[in-house]
N, C-alpha and C positions, 0 to 999 in steps of 0.2 A: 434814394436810400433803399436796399434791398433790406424787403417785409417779407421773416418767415414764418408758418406757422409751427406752432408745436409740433405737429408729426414728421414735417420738413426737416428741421433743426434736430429732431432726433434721428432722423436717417442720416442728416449729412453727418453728425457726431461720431456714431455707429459703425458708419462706415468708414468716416476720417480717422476714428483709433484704430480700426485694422489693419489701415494703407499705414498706418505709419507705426506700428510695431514690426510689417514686413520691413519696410526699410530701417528701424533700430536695429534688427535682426542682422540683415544681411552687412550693414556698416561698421558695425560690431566684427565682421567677419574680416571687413576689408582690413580695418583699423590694426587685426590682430594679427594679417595673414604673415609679416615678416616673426612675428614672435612663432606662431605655430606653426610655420615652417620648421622649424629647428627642434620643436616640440613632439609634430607624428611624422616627420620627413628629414630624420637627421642625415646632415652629407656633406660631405667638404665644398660641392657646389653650389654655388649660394642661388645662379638660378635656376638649376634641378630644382632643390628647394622652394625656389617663388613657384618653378611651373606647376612642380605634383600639388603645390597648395590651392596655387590658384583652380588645378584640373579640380580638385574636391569642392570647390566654390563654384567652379561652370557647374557642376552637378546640381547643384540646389537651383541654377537658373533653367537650365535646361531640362529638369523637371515639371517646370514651369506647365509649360505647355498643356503635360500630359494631367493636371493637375486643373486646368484651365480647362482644359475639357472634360475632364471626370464629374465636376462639380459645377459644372456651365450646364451639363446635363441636365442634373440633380435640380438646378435655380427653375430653368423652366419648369421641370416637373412634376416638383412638389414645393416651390415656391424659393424668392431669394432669402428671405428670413431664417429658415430653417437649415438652408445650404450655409448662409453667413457662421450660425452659431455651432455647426460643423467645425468650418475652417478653421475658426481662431482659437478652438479647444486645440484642436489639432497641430497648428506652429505654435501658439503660446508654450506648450509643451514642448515640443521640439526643439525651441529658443533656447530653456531652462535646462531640460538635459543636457547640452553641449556645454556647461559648466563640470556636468560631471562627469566625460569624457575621460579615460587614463591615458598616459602620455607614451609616448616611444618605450619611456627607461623604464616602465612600469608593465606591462606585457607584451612588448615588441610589434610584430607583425600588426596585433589585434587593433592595436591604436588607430591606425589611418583604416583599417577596414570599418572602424567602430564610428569614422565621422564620418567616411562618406555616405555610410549607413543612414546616418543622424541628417546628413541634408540632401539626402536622397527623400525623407520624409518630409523637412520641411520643406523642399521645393516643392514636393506636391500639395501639399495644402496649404503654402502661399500662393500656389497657382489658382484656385477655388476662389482663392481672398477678393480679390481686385474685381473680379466681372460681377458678377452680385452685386457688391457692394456698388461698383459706377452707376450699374443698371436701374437699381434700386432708387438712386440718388437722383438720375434724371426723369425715373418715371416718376416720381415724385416730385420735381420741379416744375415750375412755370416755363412756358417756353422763351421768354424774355431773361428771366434767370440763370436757364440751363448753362451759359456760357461761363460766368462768374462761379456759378457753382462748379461745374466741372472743374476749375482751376483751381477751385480751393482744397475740394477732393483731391487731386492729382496732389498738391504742394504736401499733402500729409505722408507720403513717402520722405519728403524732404525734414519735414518735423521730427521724423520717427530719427533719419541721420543728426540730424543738430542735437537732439537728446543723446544721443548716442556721443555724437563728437563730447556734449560736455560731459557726461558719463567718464567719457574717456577720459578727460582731459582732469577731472577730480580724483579717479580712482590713480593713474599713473602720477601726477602730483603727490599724495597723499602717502604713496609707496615707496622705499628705496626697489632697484629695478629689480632687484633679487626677489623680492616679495612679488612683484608684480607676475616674473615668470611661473614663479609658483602658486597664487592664489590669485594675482588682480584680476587675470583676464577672466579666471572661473565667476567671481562675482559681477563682470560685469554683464555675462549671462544669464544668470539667475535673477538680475533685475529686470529680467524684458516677463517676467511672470504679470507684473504691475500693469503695462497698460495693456495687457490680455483680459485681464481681470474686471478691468476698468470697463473694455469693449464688450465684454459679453454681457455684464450687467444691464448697458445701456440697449443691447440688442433685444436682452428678453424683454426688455419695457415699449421696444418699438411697433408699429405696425408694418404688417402687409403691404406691398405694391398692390394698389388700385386695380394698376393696368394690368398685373396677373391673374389678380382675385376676377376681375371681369371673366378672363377667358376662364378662369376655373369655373365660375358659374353658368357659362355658358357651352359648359362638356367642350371647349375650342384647346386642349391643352396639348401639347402634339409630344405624342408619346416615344418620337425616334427625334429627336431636333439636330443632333449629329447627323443624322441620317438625310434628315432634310436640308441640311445645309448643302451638302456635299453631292445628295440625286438631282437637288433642282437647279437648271444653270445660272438664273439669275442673282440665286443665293449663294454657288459656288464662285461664279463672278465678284460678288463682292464681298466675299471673303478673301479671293488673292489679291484684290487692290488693294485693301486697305491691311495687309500684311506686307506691303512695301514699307508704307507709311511706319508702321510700329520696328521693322525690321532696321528702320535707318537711326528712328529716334535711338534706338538700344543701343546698336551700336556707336554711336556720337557721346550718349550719356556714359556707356562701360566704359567709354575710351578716358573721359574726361572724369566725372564722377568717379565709376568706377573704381579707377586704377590712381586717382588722384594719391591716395597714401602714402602707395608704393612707391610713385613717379616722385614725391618729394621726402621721403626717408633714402629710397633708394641712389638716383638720377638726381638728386639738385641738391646741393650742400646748406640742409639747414636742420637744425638743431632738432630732437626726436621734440621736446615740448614745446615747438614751434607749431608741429604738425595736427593736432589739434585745434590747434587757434584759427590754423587758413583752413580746417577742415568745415571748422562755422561760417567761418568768411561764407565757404563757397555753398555751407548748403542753407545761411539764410538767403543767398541770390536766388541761387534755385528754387525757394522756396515762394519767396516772392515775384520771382521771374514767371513762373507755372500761375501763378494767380491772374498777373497782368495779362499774361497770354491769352488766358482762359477768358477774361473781360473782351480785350481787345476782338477777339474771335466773335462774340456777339456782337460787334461795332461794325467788322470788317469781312467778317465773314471766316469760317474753318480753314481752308485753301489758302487764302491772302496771308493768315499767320502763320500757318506751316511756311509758306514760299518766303517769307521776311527773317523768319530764324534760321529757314536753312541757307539761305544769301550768307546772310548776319559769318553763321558760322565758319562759312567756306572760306570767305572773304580774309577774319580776321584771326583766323586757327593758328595759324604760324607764327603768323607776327605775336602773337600771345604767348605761344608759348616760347618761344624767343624768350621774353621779357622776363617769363616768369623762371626761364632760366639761370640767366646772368644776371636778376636782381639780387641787389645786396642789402636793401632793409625787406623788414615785415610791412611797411606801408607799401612798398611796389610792389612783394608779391599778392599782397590782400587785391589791389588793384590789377593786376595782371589777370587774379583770379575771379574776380568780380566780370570785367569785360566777357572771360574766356567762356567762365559756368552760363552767363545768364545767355549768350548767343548757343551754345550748344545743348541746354538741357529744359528753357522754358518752353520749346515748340509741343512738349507732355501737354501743358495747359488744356489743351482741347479736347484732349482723345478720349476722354469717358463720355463727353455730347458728343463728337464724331460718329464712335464704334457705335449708341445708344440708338441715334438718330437714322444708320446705317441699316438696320437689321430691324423687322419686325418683333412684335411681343414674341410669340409662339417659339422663336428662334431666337431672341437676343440675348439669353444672359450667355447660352454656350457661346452664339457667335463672337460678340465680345468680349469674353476672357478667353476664347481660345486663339482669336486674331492680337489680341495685346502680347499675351505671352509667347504666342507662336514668332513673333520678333525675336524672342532673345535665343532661337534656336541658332541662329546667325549670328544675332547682336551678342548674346553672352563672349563671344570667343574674343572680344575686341582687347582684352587687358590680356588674356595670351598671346596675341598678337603681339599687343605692342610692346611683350616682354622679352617677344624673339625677336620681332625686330629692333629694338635697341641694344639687344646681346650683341646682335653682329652688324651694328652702326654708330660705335659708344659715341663717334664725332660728330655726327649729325642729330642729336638726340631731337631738339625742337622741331626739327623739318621732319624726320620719320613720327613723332607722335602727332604734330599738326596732318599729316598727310591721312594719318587714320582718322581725325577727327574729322579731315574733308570727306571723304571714304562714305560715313556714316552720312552726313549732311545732304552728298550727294543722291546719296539713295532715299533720302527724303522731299528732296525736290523733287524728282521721278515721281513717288507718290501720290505729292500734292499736286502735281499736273496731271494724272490721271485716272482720280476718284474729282466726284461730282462735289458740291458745294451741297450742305446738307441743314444748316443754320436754320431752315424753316420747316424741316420737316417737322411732322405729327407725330408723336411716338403715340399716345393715350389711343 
């Protein structure tokens, strides 16, 4: 039975409302992207429209990074606590504003330059969010723990989507559609204020990493950690290995996760209030799937469960989505979707012990969120992808989105074969 202490329990909290307001956030985006398509990207092409949408959405990922390192910086050098309660002022705002975004018909041009604006911000201070917040989590864990822990931290992106899906799923219910284009999707932005609120509360009441307060006490605090990463080879080293690793997970998850809305409003014949319903399907899998992972990884090691999910993935990408194509109830696609999400997106479970365990105090909170996010520079582009590639393959649709699914998976095994096994290092 895993025994935490109070100060444990409030970091994992603290940090688990952050990770998954980012992902309310950005699901919310997914959820929305065919309506606001037509909202700041009016056009007779329906996927011009998906592209320019989704190009304003790779913005907020691809932000990421630089955002991952601004504030990776910041965690080392005046602490993750103080970097955390940065970040979540910073998207929690971001989230809420994009409610009150004006449209195409209301001042033209300005519209689409007014959100990519809006998640040009929020990628960069979602990108802050996650390394801290892992870092935090594991220096504060038991090292028998850290695996479980890690998994359950990751699964709160997943929470942050299920909120979100049922959000959705109340708000478009409760609306005729007319109402929805015009006000639902504003309110259902304006509700990501709530677990912001929530987070930062719990943040101010938190402590300190141990393992940072140490090196502060002991004048050890390294004043360039960017810098250090990148001058010293060992440490440059293992920041491009373990940037496979995140690079493949991204992409498998955008392809699958991701672009899941689009790929069944759009590509698979079923009902708009159906879409919701599998949107929970797939992110309680995910959600629980990242949790198993994350245990498992302490059983069998970090390496062994990346190499079993990205097998997993390769293996059964096609034939899945096959199924989930030419399924004709909601029990076979729930089921389609279940098999598909839990092989493609639980191999996350690990990566906040992994990147943690990977990198020294002095350097880990930047090397860690700037390796996590530094994935979706590649990974974010995967729901572009699979929107041109299905453009010009309308017959093959299951074999060209499985094939990107392998794609991702692929690059993930490459990974886990060549970073080192890391389950017993010493982070403290």
């Amino acid at each position: 039975m895993l025994s935490l202490s109070r100060q444990q329990r409030s970091v994992l909290l603290g940090s688990f409302l952050g990770w998954s307001l980012d992902g309310y956030d950005l699901v919310l985006m997914l959820l929305v992207i065919p309506l606001i398509s037509k909202l700041f990207f009016p056009t007779s092409n329906v996927t011009l429209s998906l592209l320019a949408t989704f190009a304003a959405y790779v913005v907020t990922l691809v932000m990421r990074p630089v955002g991952g390192a601004f504030f990776g910086n910041f965690g080392d050098k005046i602490g993750r606590k103080k970097t955390m309660m940065i970040t979540i002022i910073g998207f929690s705002a971001a989230t809420f504003s994009t409610g009150l975004l004006p449209t195409w018909d209301m001042v033209g041009i300005l519209a689409p330059v007014l959100l990519v604006a809006l998640r040009f911000t929020q990628g960069f201070f979602a990108g802050g969010e996650w390394g801290s917040g892992a870092v935090i989590t594991m220096e504060t864990a038991t090292k028998s723990s850290r695996g479980l822990l890690s998994g359950i931290l990751q699964s709160g992106y997943n929470f942050g989507f299920m909120m979100a899906s049922i959000v959705y799923f109340f708000v478009f219910s409760a609306l005729p559609e007319s109402q929805f284009i015009d006000i639902g999707w504003r309110i259902m932005f304006f509700t990501g204020i709530i677990p912001g609120l929530i987070a930062l509360f719990v943040r101010y009441k938190m402590e300190e990493s141990e393992a940072w307060l140490e090196k502060y006490r002991q004048k050890k605090i390294e004043r360039a950690p960017l810098r250090k990463i990148f001058s010293d080879k060992e440490n440059r080293r293992r920041f491009f290995l373990a940037l496979v690793i995140t690079t493949g997970l991204m992409y498998a998850y955008y392809t699958t996760m991701g672009f899941f809305p689009t790929f069944l409003q759009n590509y698979v014949n079923v009902a708009k209030s159906e879409v919701p319903a599998l949107m929970i399907v797939a992110t309680i899998t995910s959600f629980f799937g990242q949790m198993f992972a994350g245990y498992l990884s302490q059983l069998i090691g970090r390496k062994k469960t990346l190499v079993v999910f990205a097998m997993s993935a390769i293996i059964i990408a096609i034939p899945t989505i096959y199924g989930l194509y030419h399924a004709t109830s909601f029990y076979f696609r729930s089921l389609y979707t279940i098999i598909l999400i839990f092989a493609a997106t639980s191999g996350f479970g690990p990566i906040p012990a992994f990147l943690s365990e990977r990198f020294s105090t002095e350097v880990r909170n930047s090397a860690s969120g700037f390796v996590y996010n530094g994935g979706l520079l590649i990974g974010s582009w995967a729901p572009l992808i699979a929107v041109t590639f299905l453009s010009n393959g309308e017959n093959f649709v299951p074999v060209l989105l499985g094939i990107n699914v392998i794609i991702g998976s692929v690059i993930l095994l490459i990974g886990a074969k060549i970073n080192p096994e890391t389950k017993d290092a010493e982070i403290k």
